[in-house]
C-alpha positions as CSV (number, residue, x, y, z in Angstrom):
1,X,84.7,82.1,106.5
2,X,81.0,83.1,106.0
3,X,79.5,82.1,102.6
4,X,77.1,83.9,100.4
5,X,74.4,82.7,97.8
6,X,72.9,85.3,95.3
7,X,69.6,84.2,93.5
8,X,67.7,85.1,90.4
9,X,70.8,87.7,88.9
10,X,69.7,89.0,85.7
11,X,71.4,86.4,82.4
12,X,73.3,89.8,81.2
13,X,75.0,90.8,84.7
14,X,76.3,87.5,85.2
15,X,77.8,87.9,81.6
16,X,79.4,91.7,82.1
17,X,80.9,89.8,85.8
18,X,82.3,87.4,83.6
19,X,83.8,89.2,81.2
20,X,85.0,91.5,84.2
21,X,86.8,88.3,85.7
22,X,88.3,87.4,82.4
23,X,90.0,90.8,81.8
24,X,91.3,91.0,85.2
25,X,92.8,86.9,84.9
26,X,90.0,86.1,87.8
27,X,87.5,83.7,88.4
28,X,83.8,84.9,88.5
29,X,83.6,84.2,92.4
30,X,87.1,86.8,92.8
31,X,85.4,89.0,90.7
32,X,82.2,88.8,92.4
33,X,83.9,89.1,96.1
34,X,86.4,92.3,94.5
35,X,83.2,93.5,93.7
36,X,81.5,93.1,96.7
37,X,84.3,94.5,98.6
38,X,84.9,97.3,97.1
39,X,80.8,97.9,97.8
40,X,80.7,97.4,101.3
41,X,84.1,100.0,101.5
42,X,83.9,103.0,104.2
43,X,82.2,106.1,102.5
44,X,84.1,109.3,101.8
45,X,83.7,111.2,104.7
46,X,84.5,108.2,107.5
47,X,87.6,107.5,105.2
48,X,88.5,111.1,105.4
49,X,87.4,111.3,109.0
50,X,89.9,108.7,110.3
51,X,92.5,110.6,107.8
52,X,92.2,113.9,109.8
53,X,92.4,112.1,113.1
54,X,95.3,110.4,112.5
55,X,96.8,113.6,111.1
56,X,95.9,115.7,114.3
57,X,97.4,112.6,116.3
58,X,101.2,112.7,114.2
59,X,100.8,116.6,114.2
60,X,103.6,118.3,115.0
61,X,105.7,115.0,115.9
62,X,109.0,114.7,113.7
63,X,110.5,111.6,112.9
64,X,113.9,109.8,112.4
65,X,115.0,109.2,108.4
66,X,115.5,106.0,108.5
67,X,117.4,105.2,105.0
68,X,120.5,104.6,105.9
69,X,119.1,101.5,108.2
70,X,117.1,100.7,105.4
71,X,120.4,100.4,103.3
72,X,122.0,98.7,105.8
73,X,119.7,96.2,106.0
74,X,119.2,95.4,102.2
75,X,123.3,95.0,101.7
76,X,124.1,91.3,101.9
77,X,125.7,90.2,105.0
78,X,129.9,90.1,104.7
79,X,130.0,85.9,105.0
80,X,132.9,84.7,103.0
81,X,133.4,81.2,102.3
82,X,136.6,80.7,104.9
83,X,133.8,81.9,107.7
84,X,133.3,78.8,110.3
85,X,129.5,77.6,110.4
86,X,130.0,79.4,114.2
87,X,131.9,83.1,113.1
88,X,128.7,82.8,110.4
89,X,126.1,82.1,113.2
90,X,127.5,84.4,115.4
91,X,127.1,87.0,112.5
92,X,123.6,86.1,112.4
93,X,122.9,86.6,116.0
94,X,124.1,90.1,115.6
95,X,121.9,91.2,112.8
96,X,118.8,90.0,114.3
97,X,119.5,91.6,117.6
98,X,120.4,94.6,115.4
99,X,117.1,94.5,113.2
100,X,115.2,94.1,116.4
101,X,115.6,97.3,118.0
């Protein structure tokens, strides 16, 4: 990853990015790279033009709810302790075909 070396930072903003760091539990480099980040983010107006062409590209499409998979898929699977290793793999098998689709 590409480093970075800043030179001759004024003695007080080295001491406000330090006591930035410590209030958000983070080292002066993560607070100097959040910082940099957030710098170097899109403006406005790109940000709000990818928005609108992503909206014109889903307009007027309708999707499926998809909760009751969602459900499904969080309930724990119905292994009991009698289950063979193989009625347990074969379970398994099942599911991930299932969550593949």
């Amino acid at each position: 990853m590409p480093q970075l070396s800043v030179r001759n930072l004024d003695e007080e903003t080295i001491k406000r990015l330090k006591t930035l760091a410590k209030q958000h539990g983070r080292s002066l480099q993560g607070q100097v790279k959040i910082v940099l980040e957030e710098a170097a983010m899109l403006p406005a107006n790109e940000v709000s033009a990818i928005v609108e062409k992503w909206q014109r590209r889903f307009a007027g499409k309708r999707f499926s709810n998809s909760t009751g998979i969602l459900r499904e898929d969080r309930q724990p699977w119905n292994v009991q302790p009698q289950h063979s290793w193989l009625e347990c793999a074969s379970l398994v098998r099942y599911r991930m075909k299932w969550t593949d689709r």
